[in-house]
C-alpha positions in Angstrom: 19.3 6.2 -10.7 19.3 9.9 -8.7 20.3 11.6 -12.4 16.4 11.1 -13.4 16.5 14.2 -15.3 19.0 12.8 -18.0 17.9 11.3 -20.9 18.9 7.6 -21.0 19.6 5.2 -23.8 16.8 2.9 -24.6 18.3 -0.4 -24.4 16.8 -3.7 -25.5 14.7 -5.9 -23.8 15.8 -8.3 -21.2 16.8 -11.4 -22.6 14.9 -13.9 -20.1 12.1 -16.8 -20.5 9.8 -14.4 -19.8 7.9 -11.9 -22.7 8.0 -8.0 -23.0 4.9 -7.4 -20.1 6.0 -10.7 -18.1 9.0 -8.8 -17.5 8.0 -5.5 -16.6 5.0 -7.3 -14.0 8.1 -8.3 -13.0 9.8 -5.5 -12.5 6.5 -3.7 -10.9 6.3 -6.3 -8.5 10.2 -6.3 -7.5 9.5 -2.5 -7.0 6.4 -3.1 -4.9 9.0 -5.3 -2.9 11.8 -3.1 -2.3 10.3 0.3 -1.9 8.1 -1.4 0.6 11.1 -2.0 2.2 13.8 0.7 1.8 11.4 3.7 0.5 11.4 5.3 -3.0 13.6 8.7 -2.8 16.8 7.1 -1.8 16.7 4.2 -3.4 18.1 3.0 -7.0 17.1 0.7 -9.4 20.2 -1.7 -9.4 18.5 -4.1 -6.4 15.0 -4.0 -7.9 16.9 -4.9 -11.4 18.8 -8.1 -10.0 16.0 -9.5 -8.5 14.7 -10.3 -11.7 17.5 -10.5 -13.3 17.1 -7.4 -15.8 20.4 -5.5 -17.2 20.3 -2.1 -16.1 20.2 -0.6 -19.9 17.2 -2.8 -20.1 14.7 -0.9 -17.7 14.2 2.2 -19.9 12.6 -0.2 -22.2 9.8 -0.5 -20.4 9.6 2.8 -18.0 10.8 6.4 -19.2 12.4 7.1 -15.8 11.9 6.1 -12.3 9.0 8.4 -11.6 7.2 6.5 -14.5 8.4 3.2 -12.3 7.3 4.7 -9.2 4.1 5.3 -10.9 3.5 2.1 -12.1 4.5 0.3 -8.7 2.2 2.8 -6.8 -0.8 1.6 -9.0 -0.4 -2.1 -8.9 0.2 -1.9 -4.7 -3.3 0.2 -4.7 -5.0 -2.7 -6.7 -3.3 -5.6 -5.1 -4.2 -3.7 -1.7 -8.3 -2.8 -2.9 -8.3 -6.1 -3.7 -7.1 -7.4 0.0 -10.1 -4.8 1.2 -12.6 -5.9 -0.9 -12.2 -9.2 0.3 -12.3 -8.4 3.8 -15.2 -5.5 3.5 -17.7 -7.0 1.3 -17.8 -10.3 3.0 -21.5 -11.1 3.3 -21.3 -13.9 6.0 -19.6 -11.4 8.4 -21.4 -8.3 9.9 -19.6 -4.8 9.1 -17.2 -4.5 12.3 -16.2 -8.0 11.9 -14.7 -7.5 8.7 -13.0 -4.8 9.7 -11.1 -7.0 12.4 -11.2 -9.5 9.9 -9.0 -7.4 7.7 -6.8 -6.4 10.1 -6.0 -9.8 11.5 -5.0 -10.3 7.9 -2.6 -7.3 7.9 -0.9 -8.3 11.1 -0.1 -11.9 10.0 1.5 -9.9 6.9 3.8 -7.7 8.8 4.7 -10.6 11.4 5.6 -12.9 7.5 8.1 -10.4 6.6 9.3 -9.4 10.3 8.2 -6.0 10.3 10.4 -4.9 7.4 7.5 -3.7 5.2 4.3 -2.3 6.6 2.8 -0.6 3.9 3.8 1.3 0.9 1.1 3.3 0.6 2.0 4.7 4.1 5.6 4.3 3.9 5.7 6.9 0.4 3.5 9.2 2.2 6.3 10.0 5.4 8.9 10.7 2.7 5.9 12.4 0.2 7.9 15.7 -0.1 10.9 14.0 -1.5 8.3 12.6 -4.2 7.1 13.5 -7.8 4.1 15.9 -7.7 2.3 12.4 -9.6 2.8 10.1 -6.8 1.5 12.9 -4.1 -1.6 12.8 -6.5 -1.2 9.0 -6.6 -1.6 8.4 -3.0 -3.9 11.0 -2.5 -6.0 8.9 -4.4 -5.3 5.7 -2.9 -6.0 7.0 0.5 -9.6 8.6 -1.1 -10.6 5.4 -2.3 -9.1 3.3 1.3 -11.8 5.4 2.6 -14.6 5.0 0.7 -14.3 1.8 1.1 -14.3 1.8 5.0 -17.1 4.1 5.1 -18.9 2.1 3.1 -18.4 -0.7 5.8 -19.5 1.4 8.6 -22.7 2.6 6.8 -23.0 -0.7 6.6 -22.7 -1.2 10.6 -25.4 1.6 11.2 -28.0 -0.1 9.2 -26.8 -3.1 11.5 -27.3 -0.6 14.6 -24.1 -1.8 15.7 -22.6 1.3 15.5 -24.4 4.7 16.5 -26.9 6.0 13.7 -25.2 9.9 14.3 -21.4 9.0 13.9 -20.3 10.3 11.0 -18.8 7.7 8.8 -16.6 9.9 6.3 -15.2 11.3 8.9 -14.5 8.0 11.0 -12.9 6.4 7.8 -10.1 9.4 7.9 -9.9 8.9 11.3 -8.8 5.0 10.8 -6.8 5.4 8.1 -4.8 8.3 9.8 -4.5 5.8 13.1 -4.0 2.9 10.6 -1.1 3.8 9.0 0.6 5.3 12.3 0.0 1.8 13.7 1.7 0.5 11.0 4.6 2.6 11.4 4.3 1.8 15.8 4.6 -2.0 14.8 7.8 -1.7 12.3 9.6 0.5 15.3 8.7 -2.2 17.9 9.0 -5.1 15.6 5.5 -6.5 17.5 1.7 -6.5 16.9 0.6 -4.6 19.8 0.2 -1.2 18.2 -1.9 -2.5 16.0 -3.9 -4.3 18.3 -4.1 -1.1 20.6 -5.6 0.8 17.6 -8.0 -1.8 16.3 -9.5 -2.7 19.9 -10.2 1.1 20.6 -11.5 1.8 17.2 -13.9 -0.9 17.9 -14.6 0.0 21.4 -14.9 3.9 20.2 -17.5 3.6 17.8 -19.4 0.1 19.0 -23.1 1.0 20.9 
């Protein structure tokens, strides 16, 4: 899969149980998986393909190339991973910095199921972002711009609970914990244990708490 410029053959759809957009969630999702795991620039398709038990020819049925496929496993991480936010963020019966630890405890039981092999994608594609498509770089750009909406929106949320100080600026705060987020993140895969997360999450809160 490194020849992306070439032109494949379109083969035929996967003969399986599934139908045509069954299939290719399922691909997404084995994509999701993998590159979680191993990256995107180095990685083929063969693996992703087996999982789901798709014939190689088959896969340019459903994407053009693998930057299409990167494209469309990019976008369904970013929903599946708003989603997780949402849940977290915009839970009315906690107050604003409570969520936030709400959704990290979440994370952490994540990375501990899967024995800190994945982390996340988001994060992992942006270390290895020059060895990318110009489309993913705007992809996660993206991501990361609407990861920090959403946190800002929490802690606007925590001054109007005057839990948090009424002059801290909360754009700038969201960067701040996404940047020490995701380098947590990458902390807890090198030392296959929670504390790096913990560390960043206790003096976030600490930080910006009254």
């Amino acid at each position: 899969m490194n020849k992306d410029n070439i032109s494949p053959k379109r083969g035929r759809p996967a003969k399986s149980g599934r139908d045509s957009s069954q299939t290719k969630q399922a691909l997404v999702q084995s994509g999701v998986e993998y590159f979680t795991e191993f990256g995107f620039a180095s990685s083929g398709i063969d693996q992703i393909l087996k999982r789901v038990s798709v014939p190689k020819g088959s896969f340019y049925h459903y994407f053009a190339n693998k930057e299409a496929f990167g494209n469309a496993v990019i976008s369904e991480y970013s929903r599946y991973f708003a989603k997780k936010l949402d849940f977290h963020l915009l839970n009315k019966n906690n107050t604003a910095l409570t969520r936030i630890e709400n959704f990290a405890n979440d994370a952490k039981q994540g990375m501990a199921r899967y024995d800190f092999k994945r982390g996340c994608l988001i994060g992992n594609l942006e270390q290895e972002v020059t060895l990318l498509p110009e489309s993913h770089r705007l992809q996660l750009l993206s991501t990361f711009e609407d990861w920090q909406m959403k946190v800002t929106q929490c802690l606007e949320l925590a001054q109007q609970e005057k839990t948090i100080s009424a002059s801290l600026d909360c754009t700038a705060l969201a960067s701040f914990f996404w940047m020490g987020w995701e380098g947590a993140i990458a902390k807890s895969k090198l030392t296959k244990n929670l504390t790096p997360i913990d560390t960043f999450i206790d003096l976030f809160l600490q930080l910006i708490a009254k």
